[in-house]
C-alpha positions, 0 to 999 in steps of 0.5 A: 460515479466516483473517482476511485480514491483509497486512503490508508487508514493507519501508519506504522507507529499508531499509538496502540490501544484499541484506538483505530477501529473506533476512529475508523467508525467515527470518521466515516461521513466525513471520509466520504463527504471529502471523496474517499471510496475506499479505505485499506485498513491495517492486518485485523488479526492477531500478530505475535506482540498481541496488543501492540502489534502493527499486524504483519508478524502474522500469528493467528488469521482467525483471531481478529480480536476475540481470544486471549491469545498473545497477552490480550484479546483485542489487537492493537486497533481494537476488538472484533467488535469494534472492527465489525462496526467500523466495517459497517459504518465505512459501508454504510456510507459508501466507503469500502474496505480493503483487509491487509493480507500477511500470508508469507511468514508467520511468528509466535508459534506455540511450540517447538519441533525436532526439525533437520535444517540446512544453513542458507548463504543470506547473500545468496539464497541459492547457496544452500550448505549440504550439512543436515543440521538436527534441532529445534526449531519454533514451527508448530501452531495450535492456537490454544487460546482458539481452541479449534475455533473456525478452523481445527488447522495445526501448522507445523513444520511441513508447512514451512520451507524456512526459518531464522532461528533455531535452539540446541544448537541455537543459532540464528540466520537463514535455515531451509527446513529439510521437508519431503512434503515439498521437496527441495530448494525454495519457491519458484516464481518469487524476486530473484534478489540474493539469488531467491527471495523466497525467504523473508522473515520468521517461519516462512510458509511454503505453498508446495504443501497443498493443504497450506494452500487450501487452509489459505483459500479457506481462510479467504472465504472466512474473513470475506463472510465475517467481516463484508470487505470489499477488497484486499491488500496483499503483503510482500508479494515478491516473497510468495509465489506469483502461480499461488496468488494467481489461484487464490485470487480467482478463488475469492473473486469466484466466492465473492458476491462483487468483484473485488479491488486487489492491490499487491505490494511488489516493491521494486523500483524496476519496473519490469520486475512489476511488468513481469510480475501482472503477467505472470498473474493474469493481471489479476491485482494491481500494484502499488508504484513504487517506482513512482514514489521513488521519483517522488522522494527523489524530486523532494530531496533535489528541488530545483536541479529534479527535471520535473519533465521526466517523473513518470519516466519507467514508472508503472502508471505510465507502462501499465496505468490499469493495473497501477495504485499510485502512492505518495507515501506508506508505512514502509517509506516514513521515517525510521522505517524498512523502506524509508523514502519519505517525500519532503513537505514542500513537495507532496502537494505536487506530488498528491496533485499528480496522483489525483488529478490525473487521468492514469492509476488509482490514488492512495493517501497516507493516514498521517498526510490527511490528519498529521502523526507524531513519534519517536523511534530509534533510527539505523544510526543507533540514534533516538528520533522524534519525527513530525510528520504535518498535515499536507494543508492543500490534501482535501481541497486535492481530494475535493478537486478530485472529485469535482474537476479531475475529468476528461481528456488529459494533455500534458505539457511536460515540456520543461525540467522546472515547470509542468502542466496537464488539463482536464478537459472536463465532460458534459457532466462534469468541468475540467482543470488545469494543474502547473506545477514548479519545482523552481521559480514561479512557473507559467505555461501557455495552455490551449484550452479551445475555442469552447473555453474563450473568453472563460476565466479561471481561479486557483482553486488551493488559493495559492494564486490570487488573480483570476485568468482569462482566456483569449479568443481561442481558448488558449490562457496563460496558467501560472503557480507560485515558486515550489508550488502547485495550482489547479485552475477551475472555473471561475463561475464553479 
């Protein structure tokens, strides 16, 4: 049995092209010769800038790439053929597939409607202004290039509670749509940000309308028989409404023919919001540990004066390692993007080596981490920037390593604010390691392995430490790693 080990298949500035769903085919065996199990793939459907669009402006959730809709037939990663066989050729060779799943806005509505709006105070959403406001706004969806394929559903303005633009008047800002199908104020059980953080962007979809809820649910058992994913990832979950999901992902496990893997993105840095946020769905999904990264980019950015010892301090794999997915880096924290906490080259192979290796959370890596990514884009700064971001050059042996030695009983020794160290004990089946890691200078730890392990010699298995290290009589050894860098010692003999 494998270790879990997902991959994000895809960055936010992948070149656009129909490019993505070949690559993901063609990749396929050598995903999962390195030890991949899973890869999480873009949003596969329409968005509202057609061809080039990343995927979460969300347009039409049937259209994954066969109707001229939004000025092209394929989408920014290909056509729906090249998607199914990409689908086929990950699970030929063992490797699921987890589906991005945007359900909290959608954009690029096909016609406008006379709707009655009040404005909204941004800063606090509670504040919503008496003023019945009488317009047009952009809510009424009808997919004429579908035509009423797979689904006849029209969305128009009684499945929104919101949105940010409206026209005569025209104006732009934060508008509760005036709906007696759903009453008034917004969700409950969302991120109590500026006072309710229901409300994120374009037409926001209000799951008090039933019929919403159950297009939703439909749609679900829809892209599972047509596209055979083995798991989903869920958007901006902080925006919907906890009781929604909860119902939704016992529909789809309840249709589905395996369990599937469920991570949902609740990005928060407090770890009680995420703590709050799995009790309140039954802990159904998983979520991604944001507080974590936040650590990981903090470490990068500190070097030596980070006290290495408190890393997984209030994080979520250390409060709740079940229901955590552990990432070093997305598409939200890379440079010049909404979230942007990008962890600094010199660390990530520590911080990859603490996600991977370790006996707590699932592990994610990042497209660009394992084949490198290049662009340009124009920053909050009103400045144009070209950003490399290089292949992290320890990642597959860490994968590998993964695989092959991250098993057993976990003892750590976090016992110093510049130097850590955690072994695996290894299993009958399967050997262990030892992991130590530096922030400062070259770091070393005294590691008591047991009588079992006297005598054994080790060797670095990244090549960063070039002697071989015996343990004495009683199994105890002393494990070293370079400056700013991280060792993982094996076996010699394996």
């Amino acid at each position: 049995m494998q270790n879990p080990t997902l991959l994000q298949f895809f960055h936010w500035y992948y070149p656009a092209g129909g490019q993505l769903w070949p690559e993901a085919a063609a990749r396929a065996p050598e995903l999962a010769k390195l030890g991949i199990t899973a890869v999480w793939l873009p949003p596969i459907y329409k968005g509202e800038s057609g061809g080039y669009s990343v995927g979460y402006d969300a347009y039409d959730l049937f259209d994954l790439g066969e109707f001229e809709q939004k000025g092209s037939r394929a989408t920014k990663y290909g056509d729906k053929q090249q998607l199914l066989a990409a689908v086929a050729a990950l699970k030929e060779h063992h490797v699921g597939v987890l589906l991005d799943v945007v359900l909290n806005h959608k954009m690029g509505a096909d016609e406008k409607e006379a709707v009655k709006v009040n404005r909204v105070n941004p800063d606090n959403r509670e504040e919503i202004d008496d003023e019945e406001i009488e317009a047009q706004a952009w809510t009424r969806f009808t997919f004429p290039g579908r035509a009423g394929q797979y689904s006849q559903f029209i969305w128009d303005y009684k499945c929104f509670s919101g949105v940010d633009h409206i026209e005569e008047p025209t104006e732009n800002g934060i508008f509760k749509i005036v709906n007696d199908y759903t009453g008034d104020g917004w969700n409950d059980q969302v991120d109590d940000e500026l006072g309710n953080f229901d409300y994120l962007m374009g037409a926001n979809i209000d799951f008090r309308n039933h019929a919403v809820t159950e297009e939703l649910k439909y749609w679900a058992r829809w892209v599972m028989e047509e596209v055979h994913c083995t798991g989903f990832r869920l958007d901006a979950v902080k925006h919907i409404p906890a009781w929604f999901y909860k119902e939704w992902i016992d529909h789809i496990q309840e249709a589905a023919e395996q369990p599937m893997f469920i991570v949902a993105e609740y990005w928060s840095h407090e770890t009680d919001k995420l703590m709050n946020y799995i009790e309140q769905v039954e802990g159904k999904t998983m979520l991604f540990d944001a507080p974590l990264q936040m650590n990981f980019h903090l470490a990068s950015k500190q070097g030596a004066d980070y006290d290495m010892s408190t890393l997984f301090n209030d994080t979520l794999v250390a409060r709740d390692a079940f229901h955590a997915v552990t990432i070093v880096a997305n598409h939200d924290t890379q440079p010049l993007q909404s979230l942007e906490a990008p962890v600094e080259p010199w660390f990530k192979p520590l911080a990859y080596a603490l996600i991977l290796l370790r006996e707590q959370g699932v592990p994610t890596l990042f497209y660009p981490d394992l084949y490198g990514a290049s662009y340009d884009d124009e920053g909050d700064d009103g400045n144009n920037w070209h950003i490399d971001m290089p292949v992290v050059p320890e990642l597959e042996a860490l994968v590998q390593a993964r695989q092959h030695y991250a098993h057993g009983v976990q003892t750590d020794y976090f016992d110093h604010a510049n130097c850590i160290a955690f072994s695996r004990s290894g299993t009958d089946e399967h050997p262990g390691c030892v992991v130590i890691m530096s922030n400062g200078a070259e770091g070393e730890k005294n590691v008591a392995l047991g009588e079992g392990f006297a005598g054994k010699q080790w060797r670095d298995y990244l090549g960063h430490r070039q002697e071989t290290i015996s343990c004495d009589e009683q199994g105890n050894g002393i494990f070293r790693c370079q400056a700013g860098s991280v060792s993982v010692w094996v076996l010699a003999e394996q």
